[in-house]
C-alpha positions as CSV (number, residue, x, y, z in Angstrom):
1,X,0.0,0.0,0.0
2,X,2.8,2.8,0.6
3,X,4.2,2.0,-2.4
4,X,1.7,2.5,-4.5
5,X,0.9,6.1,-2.3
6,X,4.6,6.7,-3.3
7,X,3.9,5.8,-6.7
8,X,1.2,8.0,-7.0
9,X,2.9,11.0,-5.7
10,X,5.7,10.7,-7.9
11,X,3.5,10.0,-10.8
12,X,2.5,13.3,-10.3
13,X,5.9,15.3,-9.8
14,X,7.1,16.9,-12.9
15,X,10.3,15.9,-14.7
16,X,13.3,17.1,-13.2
17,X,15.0,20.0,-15.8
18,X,18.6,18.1,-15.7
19,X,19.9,14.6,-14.1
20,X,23.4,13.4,-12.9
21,X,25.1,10.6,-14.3
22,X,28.9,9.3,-14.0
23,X,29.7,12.8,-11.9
24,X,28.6,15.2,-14.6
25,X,25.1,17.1,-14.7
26,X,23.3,17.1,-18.4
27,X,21.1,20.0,-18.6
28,X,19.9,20.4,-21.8
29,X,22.4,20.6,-24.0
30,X,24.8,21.5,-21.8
31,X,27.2,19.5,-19.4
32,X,28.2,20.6,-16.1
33,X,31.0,19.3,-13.9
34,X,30.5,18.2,-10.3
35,X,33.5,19.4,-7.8
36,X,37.1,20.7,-6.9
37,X,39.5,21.4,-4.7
38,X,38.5,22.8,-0.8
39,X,40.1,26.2,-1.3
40,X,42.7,26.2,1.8
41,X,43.0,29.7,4.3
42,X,46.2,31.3,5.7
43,X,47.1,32.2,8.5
44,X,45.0,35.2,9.0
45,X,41.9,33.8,7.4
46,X,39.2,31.9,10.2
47,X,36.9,29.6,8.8
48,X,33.5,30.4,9.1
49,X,31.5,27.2,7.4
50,X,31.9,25.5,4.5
51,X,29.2,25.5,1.5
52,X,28.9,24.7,-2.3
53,X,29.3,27.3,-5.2
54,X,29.4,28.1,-8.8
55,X,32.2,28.5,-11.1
56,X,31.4,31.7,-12.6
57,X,32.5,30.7,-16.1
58,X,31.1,26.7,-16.3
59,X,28.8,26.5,-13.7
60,X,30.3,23.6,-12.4
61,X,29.3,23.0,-8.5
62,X,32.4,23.5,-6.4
63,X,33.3,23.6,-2.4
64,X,33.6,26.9,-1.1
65,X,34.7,28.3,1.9
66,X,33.5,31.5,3.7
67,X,35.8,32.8,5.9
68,X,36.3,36.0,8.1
69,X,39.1,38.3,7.5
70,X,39.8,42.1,9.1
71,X,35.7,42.3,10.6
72,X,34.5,40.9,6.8
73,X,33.2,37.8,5.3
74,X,34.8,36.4,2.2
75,X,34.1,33.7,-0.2
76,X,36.3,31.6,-2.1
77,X,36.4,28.3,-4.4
78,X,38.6,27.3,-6.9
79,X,37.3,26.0,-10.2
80,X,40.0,23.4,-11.6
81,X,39.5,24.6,-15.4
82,X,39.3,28.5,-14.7
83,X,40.9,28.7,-11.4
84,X,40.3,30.8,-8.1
85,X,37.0,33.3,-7.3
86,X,37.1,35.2,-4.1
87,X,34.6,38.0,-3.3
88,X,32.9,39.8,-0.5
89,X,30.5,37.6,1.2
90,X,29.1,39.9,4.0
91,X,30.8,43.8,5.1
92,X,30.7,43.0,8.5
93,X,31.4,39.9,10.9
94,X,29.6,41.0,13.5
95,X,26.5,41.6,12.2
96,X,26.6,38.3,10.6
97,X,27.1,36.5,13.8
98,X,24.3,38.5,15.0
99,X,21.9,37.2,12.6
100,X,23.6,34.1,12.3
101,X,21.9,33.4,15.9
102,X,18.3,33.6,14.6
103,X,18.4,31.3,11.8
104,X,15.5,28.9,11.9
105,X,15.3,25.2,9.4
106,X,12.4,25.9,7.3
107,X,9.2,23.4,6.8
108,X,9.8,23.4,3.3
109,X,7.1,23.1,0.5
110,X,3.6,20.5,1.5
111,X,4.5,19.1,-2.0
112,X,7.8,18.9,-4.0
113,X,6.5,20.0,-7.7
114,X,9.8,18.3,-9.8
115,X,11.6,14.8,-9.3
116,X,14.9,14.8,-7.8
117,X,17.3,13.9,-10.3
118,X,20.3,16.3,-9.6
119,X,22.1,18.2,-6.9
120,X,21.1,21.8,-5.8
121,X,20.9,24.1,-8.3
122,X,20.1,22.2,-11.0
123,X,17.0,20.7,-10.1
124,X,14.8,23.4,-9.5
125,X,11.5,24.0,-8.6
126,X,10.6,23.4,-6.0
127,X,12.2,19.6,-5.8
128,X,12.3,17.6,-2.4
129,X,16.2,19.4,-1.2
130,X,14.1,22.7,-0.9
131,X,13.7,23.7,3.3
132,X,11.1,27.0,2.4
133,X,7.8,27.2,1.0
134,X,7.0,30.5,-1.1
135,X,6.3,33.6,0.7
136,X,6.6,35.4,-2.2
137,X,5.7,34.6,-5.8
138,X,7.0,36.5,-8.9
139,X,4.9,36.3,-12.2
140,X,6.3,37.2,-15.2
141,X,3.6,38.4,-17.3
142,X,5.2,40.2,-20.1
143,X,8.9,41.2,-20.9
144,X,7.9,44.0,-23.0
145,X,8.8,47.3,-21.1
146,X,9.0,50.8,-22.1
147,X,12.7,51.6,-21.2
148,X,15.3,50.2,-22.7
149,X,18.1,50.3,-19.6
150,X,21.9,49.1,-20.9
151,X,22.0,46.8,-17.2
152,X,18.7,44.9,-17.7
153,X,18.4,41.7,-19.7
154,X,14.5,41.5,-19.8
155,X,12.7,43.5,-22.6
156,X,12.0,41.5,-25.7
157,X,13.8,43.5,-28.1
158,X,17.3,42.4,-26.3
159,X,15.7,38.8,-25.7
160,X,14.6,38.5,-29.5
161,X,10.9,37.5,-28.9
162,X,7.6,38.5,-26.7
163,X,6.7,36.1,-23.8
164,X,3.2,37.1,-22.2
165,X,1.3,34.3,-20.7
166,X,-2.2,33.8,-21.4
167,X,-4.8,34.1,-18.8
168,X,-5.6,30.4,-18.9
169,X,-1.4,29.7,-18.6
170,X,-1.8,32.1,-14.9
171,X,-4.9,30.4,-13.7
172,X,-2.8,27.3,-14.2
173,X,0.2,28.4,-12.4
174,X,-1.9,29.9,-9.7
175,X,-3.5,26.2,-9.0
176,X,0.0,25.2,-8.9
177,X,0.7,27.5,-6.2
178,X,-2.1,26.4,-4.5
179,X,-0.6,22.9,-4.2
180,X,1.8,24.2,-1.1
181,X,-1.8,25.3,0.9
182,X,-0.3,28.8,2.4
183,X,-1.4,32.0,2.0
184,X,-0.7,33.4,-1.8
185,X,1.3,36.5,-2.2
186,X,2.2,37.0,-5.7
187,X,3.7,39.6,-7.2
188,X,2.5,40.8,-11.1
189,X,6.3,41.7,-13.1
190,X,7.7,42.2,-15.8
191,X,9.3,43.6,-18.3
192,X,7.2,46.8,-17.3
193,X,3.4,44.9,-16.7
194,X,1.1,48.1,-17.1
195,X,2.4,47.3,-20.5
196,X,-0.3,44.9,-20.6
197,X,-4.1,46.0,-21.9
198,X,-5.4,43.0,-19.8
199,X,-3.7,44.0,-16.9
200,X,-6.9,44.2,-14.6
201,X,-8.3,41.4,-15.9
202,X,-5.2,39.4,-15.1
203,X,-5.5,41.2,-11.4
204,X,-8.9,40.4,-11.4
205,X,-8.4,36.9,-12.3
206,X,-5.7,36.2,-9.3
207,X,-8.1,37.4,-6.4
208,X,-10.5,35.3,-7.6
209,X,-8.6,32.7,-7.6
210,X,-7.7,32.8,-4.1
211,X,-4.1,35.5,-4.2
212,X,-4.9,37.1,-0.9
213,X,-2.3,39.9,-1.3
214,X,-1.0,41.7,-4.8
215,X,2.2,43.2,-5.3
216,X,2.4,45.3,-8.7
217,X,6.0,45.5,-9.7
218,X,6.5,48.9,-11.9
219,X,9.1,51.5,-12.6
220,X,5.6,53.9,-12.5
221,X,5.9,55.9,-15.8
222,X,2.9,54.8,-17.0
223,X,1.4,56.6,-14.3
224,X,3.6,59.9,-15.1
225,X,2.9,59.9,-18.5
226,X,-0.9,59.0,-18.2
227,X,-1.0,62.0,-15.9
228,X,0.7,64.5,-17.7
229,X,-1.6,63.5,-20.5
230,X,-4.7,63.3,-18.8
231,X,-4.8,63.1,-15.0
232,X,-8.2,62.2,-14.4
233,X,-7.4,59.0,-17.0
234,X,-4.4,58.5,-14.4
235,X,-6.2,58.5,-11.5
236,X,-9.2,56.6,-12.6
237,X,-6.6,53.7,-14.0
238,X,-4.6,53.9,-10.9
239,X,-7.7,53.1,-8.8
240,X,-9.1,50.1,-11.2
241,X,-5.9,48.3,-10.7
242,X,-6.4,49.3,-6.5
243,X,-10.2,48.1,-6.8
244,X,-9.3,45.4,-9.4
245,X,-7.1,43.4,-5.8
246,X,-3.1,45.4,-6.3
247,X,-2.6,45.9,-2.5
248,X,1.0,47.2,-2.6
249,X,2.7,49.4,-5.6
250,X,6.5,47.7,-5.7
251,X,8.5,51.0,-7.4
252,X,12.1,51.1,-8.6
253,X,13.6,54.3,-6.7
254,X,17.2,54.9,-6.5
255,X,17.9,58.3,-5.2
256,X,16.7,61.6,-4.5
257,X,18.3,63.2,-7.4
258,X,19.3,63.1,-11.2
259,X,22.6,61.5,-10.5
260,X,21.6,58.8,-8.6
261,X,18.7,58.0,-9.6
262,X,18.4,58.6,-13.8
263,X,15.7,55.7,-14.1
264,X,12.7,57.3,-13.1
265,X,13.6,60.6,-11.2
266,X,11.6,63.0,-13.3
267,X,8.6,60.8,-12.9
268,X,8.2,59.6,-9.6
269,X,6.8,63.1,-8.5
270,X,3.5,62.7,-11.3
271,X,3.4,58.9,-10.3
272,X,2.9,59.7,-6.0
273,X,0.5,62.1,-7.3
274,X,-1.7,59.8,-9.1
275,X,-1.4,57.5,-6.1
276,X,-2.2,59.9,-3.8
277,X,-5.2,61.1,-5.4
278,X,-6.8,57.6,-6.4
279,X,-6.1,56.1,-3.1
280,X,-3.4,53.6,-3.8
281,X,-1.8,54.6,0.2
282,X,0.8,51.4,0.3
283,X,4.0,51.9,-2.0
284,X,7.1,50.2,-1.6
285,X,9.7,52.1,-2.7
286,X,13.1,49.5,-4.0
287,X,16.7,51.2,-4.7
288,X,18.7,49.0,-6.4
289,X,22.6,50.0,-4.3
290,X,25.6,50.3,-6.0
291,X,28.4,50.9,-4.4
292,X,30.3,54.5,-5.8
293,X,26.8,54.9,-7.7
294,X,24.0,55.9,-5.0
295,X,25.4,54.5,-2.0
296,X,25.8,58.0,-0.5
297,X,21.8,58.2,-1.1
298,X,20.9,56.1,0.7
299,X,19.7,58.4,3.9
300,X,17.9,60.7,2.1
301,X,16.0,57.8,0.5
302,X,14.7,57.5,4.3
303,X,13.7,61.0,4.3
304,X,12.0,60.7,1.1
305,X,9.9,58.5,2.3
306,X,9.1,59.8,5.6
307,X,8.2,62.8,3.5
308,X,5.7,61.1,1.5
309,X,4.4,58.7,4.3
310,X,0.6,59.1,3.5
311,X,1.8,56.6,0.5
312,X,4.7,55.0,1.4
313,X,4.8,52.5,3.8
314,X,8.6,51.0,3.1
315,X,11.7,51.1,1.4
316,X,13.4,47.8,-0.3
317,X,17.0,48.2,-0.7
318,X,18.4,45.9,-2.8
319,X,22.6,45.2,-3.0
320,X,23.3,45.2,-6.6
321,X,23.7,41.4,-8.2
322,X,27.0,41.6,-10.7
323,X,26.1,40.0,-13.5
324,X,27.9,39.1,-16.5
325,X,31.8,38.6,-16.5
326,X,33.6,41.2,-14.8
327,X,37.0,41.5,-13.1
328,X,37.7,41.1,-9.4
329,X,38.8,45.4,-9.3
330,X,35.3,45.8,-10.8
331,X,33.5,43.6,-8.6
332,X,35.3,46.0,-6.0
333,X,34.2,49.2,-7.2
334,X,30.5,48.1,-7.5
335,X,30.0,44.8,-4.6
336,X,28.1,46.1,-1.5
337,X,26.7,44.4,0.8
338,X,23.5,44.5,3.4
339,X,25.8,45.6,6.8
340,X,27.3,48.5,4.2
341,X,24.1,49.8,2.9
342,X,23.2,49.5,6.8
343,X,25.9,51.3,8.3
344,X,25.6,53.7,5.6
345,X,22.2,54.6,6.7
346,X,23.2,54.9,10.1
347,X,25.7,57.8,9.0
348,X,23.5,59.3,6.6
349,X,20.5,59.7,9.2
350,X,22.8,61.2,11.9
351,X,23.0,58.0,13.8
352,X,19.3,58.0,14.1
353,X,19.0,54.3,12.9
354,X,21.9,52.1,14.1
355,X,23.2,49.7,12.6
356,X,21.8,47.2,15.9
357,X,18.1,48.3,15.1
358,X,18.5,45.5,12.5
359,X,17.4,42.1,12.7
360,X,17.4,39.0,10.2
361,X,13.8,38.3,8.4
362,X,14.1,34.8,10.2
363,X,13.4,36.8,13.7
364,X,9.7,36.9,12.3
365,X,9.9,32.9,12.9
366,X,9.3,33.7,16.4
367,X,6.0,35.2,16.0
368,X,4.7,32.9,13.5
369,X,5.7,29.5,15.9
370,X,4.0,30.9,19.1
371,X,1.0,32.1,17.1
372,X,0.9,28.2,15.7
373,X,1.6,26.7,18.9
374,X,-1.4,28.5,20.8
375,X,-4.1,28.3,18.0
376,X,-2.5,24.5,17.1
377,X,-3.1,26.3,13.7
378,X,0.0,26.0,11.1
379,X,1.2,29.5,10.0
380,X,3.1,30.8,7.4
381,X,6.8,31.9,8.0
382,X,10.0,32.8,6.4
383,X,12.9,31.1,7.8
384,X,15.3,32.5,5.2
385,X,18.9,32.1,5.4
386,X,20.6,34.3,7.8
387,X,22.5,36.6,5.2
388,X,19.0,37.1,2.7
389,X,17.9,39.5,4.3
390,X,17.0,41.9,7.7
391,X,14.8,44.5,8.5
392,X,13.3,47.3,10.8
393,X,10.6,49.3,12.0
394,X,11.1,53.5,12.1
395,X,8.8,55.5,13.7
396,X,8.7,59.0,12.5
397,X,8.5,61.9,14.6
398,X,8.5,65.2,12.9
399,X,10.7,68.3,14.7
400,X,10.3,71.8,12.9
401,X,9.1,70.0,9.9
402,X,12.4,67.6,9.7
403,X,11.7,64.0,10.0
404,X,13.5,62.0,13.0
405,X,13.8,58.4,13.2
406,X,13.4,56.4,16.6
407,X,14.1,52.6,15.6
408,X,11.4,50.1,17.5
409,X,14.9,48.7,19.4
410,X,14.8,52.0,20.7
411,X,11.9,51.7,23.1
412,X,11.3,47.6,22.8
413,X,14.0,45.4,24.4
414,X,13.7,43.1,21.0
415,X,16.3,40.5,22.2
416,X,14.7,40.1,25.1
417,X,11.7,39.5,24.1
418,X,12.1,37.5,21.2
419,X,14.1,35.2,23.7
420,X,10.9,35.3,26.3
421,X,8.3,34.4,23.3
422,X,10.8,31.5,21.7
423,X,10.9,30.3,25.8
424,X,7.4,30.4,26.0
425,X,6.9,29.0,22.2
426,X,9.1,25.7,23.8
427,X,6.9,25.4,26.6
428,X,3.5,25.4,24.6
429,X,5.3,22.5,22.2
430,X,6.3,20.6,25.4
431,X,2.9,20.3,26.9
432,X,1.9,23.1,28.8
433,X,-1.5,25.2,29.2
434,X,-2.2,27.3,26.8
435,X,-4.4,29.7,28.3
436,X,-1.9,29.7,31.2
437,X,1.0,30.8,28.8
438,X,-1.2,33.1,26.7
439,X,-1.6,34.8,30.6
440,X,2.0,34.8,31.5
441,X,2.8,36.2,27.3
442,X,-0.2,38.8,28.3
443,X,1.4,40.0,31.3
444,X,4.9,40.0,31.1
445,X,5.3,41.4,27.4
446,X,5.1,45.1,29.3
447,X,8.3,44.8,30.7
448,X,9.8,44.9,27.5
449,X,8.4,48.5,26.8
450,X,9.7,51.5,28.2
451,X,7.0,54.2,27.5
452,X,9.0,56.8,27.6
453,X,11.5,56.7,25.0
454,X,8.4,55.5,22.2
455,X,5.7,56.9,20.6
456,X,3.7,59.5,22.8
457,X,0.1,58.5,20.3
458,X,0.7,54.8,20.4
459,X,-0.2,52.5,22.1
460,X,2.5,49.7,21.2
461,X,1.8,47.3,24.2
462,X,-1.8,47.1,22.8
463,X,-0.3,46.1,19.5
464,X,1.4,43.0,20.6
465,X,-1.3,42.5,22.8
466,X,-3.5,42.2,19.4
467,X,-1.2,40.4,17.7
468,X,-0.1,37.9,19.7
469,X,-2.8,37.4,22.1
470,X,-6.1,38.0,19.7
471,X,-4.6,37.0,16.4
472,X,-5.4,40.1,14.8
473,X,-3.3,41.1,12.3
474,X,-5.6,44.5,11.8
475,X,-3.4,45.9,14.9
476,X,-0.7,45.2,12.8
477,X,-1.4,46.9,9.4
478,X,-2.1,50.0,11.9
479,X,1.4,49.7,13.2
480,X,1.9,49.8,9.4
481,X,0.9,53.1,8.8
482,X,2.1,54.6,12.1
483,X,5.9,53.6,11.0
484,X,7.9,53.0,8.0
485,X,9.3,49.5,7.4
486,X,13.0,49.9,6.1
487,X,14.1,46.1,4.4
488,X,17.4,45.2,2.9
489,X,17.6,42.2,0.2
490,X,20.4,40.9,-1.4
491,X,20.3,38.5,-4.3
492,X,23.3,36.6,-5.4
493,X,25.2,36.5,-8.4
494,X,27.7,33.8,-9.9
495,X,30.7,35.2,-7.7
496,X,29.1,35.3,-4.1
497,X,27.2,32.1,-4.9
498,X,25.6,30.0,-1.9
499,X,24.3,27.2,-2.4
500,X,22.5,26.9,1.3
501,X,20.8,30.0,0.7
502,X,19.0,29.0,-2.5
503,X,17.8,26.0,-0.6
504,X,16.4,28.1,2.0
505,X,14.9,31.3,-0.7
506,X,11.3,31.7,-0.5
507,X,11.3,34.3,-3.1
508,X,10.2,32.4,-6.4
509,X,9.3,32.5,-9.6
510,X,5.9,30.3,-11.3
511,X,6.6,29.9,-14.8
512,X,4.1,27.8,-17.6
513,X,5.4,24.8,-17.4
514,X,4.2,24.4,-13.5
515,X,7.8,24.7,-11.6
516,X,8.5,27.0,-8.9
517,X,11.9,28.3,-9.1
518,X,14.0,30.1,-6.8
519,X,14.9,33.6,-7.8
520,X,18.5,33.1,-7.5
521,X,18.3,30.2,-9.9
522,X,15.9,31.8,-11.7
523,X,17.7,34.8,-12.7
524,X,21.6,33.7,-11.7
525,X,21.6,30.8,-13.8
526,X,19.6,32.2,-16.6
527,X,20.0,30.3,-19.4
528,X,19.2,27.2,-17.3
529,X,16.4,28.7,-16.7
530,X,14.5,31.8,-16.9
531,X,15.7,32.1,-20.6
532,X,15.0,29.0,-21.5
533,X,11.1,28.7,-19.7
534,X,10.6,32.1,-21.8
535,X,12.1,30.6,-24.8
536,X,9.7,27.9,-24.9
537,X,6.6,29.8,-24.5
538,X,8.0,33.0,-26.7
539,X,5.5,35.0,-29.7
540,X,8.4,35.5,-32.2
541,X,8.8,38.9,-32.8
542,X,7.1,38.9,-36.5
543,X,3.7,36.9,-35.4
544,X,3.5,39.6,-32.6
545,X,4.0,42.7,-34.5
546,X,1.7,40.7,-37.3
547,X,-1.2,40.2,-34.4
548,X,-0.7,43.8,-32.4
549,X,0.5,46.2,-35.0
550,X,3.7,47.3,-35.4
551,X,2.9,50.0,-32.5
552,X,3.5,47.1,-29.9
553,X,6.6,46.8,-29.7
554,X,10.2,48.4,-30.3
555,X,10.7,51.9,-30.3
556,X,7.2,52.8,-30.7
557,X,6.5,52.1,-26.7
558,X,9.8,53.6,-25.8
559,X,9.5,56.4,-23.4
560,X,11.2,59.8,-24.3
561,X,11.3,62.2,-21.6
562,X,11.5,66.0,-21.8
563,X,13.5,66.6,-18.2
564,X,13.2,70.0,-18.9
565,X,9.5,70.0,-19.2
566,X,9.4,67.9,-16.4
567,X,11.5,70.0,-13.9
568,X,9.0,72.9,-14.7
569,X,6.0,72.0,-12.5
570,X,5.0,73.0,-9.0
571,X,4.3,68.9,-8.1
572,X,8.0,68.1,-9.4
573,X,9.6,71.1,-7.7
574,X,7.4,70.1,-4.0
575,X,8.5,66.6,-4.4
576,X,12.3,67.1,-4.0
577,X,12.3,70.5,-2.1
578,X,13.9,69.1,0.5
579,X,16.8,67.6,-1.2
580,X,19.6,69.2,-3.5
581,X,18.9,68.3,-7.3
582,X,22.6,66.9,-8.2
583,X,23.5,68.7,-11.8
């Protein structure tokens, strides 16, 4: 009888992309070598832990060490045909061990989706080796886009063909996502998805099919230029899309100024407008960091969005991945990582957020586990991998008009109470009351409060009290709205490859064919992957121009901006009044 169970449940996994025979992976047409040397350390070197990487050139899997030298990580393997790759792993030893101490094994997916055939990552998605179900889902559902930036790979022009799923090809990957039985948070991409005629339909079509939160991923020009057009048009699209399910706007925005931020500085002001007036209150604002580019930004990013708070609710940043071949100096000049763009805010907010007000996304494990263990109710979580990712809360209190900054570490003892809940989380597993631990929780989380140095017009005991106590998670979109939510987020590239942190990403990508696939395999290992799924399901370029008109596509939907038109309005001018405009 459990055969035939196992049977069935393999009968319905999906073909693993690649398998291993006689030590070499065959993906496709391609062959990929398994191993290498352990790269050795000298004497000033101290071994950290030991993973598995990528040869930047072949791909082939090697042993790599991370190791800690002058207050940094490093990372190094040696590939025995192209020979040694070191890079910065992590800017700061301490704040690695930090998070280091909250790292939690994740459940992993209900249900692998692809037979195991191969070793991590070459058998993606999601096959049995993966420890994290999805918390957050990417959907590709056009790679047409309107700018035409020299570092981006995804517009169809440069990729030679149109990939745009059909609505029946989402429904379908939407029931896939349904297999792992957690909430659904998807977010629509692109390419540039307002791009996309259907593009409320396709919203419209993922909430009723069960996607309980909607991110819309968007540089926002459609917005700009739809206003500046026609603002009531802006406004009323803006609010269809808001209406249609899109809970959170997901905007590229790398700087306060011209210099730092050439993508979409012009626009953004037109953009917040629309949002403003059609109601669309929760905006994510996501700088992509380069180091020697906008790292020196990075505070007045902060300000910009304490300034513009009655839309904003958090700011993204984003380490820049180094893709393509480049030389170790390079990798230098541009490589920075989360503790950099960390203690760089500190600095650049006059100390006002330190660099301990910072805590891995894993902490948020905590919560999750003691919520499960009193309502015996399984919860969703993200256990990711230690160096992924942190986070914090800000609340803003405005002095003369200026916005100040007072970190949530500021007036909650977190440690301490993270350590009290994970206690009382162990107790509840090993048999005791609930109601009796719910009491102790109830009364003992005050002492990790001190009044006095928080917010005068919140109540933040009340809060937990909601949250952990009553479940309700309305308390905590209020907290949402009282405070900004600063996040850092660094995906890998070929150099700083780990392979333990793939196995523990819960940031994925659905594609047609039904898989699930880590975003740093996804986009890291492109041609294994994301190139090849868009491949297969690609409109050539001819039948699409042939079906939509030549107006479709290519320079026809390219934007051309007038930044001298632009600068002239009073909306641009009140939008960045309160920074310098870099020449």
């Amino acid at each position: 009888m459990a055969q035939t169970v196992e049977t069935e449940r393999r009968s319905r996994l999906l073909p693993a992309p690649s398998y291993f025979d006689n030590g070499v992976v065959k993906f496709g047409d391609k062959e990929i070598k398994i191993g290498g040397p352990l790269p050795s350390l000298t004497e000033d070197e101290k071994l950290v832990r030991v993973t598995h990487s990528l040869c930047p050139v072949c791909y082939r899997l090697l042993p790599a060490t991370i190791f800690e030298k002058e207050g940094k990580l490093f990372i190094r393997k040696i590939c025995p045909e192209h020979g040694e790759f070191e890079d910065l792993y992590y800017g700061d030893s301490s704040l690695y061990y930090k998070f280091d101490y909250w790292e939690y094994e994740g459940k992993g997916p209900k249900v692998p989706y692809v037979d195991l055939k191969s070793p991590c990552p070459y058998n993606c998605g999601l096959c049995p080796m993966h420890h994290q179900h999805s918390a957050l889902v990417n959907l590709v559902i056009t790679n047409r886009c309107d700018l035409s930036c020299w570092y981006c790979f995804f517009y169809a022009e440069k990729a030679g063909y149109v990939y745009e799923p059909t609505l029946e090809q989402i429904k379908f990957m939407v029931d896939q996502l349904k297999k792992q039985d957690i909430t659904l948070v998807i977010q629509v991409t692109g390419g540039e998805p307002t791009l996309r005629e259907d593009i409320i339909e396709i919203i419209k079509l993922l909430r009723d099919n069960g996607v309980k939160h909607i991110q819309l991923n968007t540089w926002g020009g459609t917005f700009a230029k739809m206003y500046l057009e026609d603002p009531d048009k802006a406004i009323r699209y803006a609010r269809a899309l808001r209406e249609a399910g899109v809970n959170t706007i997901y905007m590229s925005f790398d700087g306060t100024n011209r210099k730092t931020n050439p993508k979409n500085h012009w626009e953004i002001p037109y953009t917040l407008e629309v949002f403003r007036r059609a109601g669309m209150t929760s905006v994510v604002l996501v700088p992509t960091v380069i180091k020697t580019v906008n790292d020196n930004d990075l505070g007045n990013i902060v300000k910009f969005a304490a300034y513009n708070m009655d839309v904003v609710r958090s700011v993204n940043f984003q380490p820049v991945s180094l893709t393509g071949m480049m030389k170790r100096n390079m990798r230098a000049k541009f490589r920075i990582t989360i503790p950099e763009v960390i203690k760089n805010i500190e600095e650049q907010t006059n100390g006002e957020i330190t660099k301990d007000s910072w805590y891995p996304i894993g902490t948020s494990v905590v919560f999750s586990r003691l919520v499960e263990a009193l309502t015996g109710k399984e919860q969703f979580e993200m256990a990711n991998h230690p160096s992924c990712g942190a986070g914090t809360y800000v609340y803003v209190e405005w002095k003369d008009h200026e916005p100040h900054f007072i970190p949530i570490s500021k007036f909650i003892d977190l440690e301490g109470l993270l350590e009290y809940l994970k206690e009382k989380e162990e107790e509840l597993r090993e048999g005791a009351n609930k109601i009796w631990v719910a009491s102790k929780v109830l009364y003992s989380i005050r002492k990790f409060i001190d009044k006095e140095k928080g917010p005068k017009d919140f109540d933040v005991y009340k809060m937990l009290y909601n949250i952990i106590i009553h479940h309700n998670y309305e308390a905590l979109g209020e907290w949402h709205y009282r405070t900004l939510f600063l996040g850092t987020m660094h995906f890998m590239d070929l150099y700083n490859y780990d392979v333990q942190r793939v196995m523990r990403c819960d940031i994925h990508y659905v594609v047609p064919d039904g898989r699930v696939i880590p975003f740093c395999t996804y986009n890291v290992l492109n041609d294994l992957y994301r190139d090849k799924v868009l491949k297969e399901y690609q409109i050539p370029l001819d039948r699409w121009t042939k079906e939509h008109g030549e107006n479709s596509l290519g320079d026809a939907i390219k934007y051309k901006r007038v930044a001298s038109v632009l600068e002239q309005s009073e909306i641009y001018k009140n939008t960045y009044k309160h920074f310098q405009i870099a020449q």
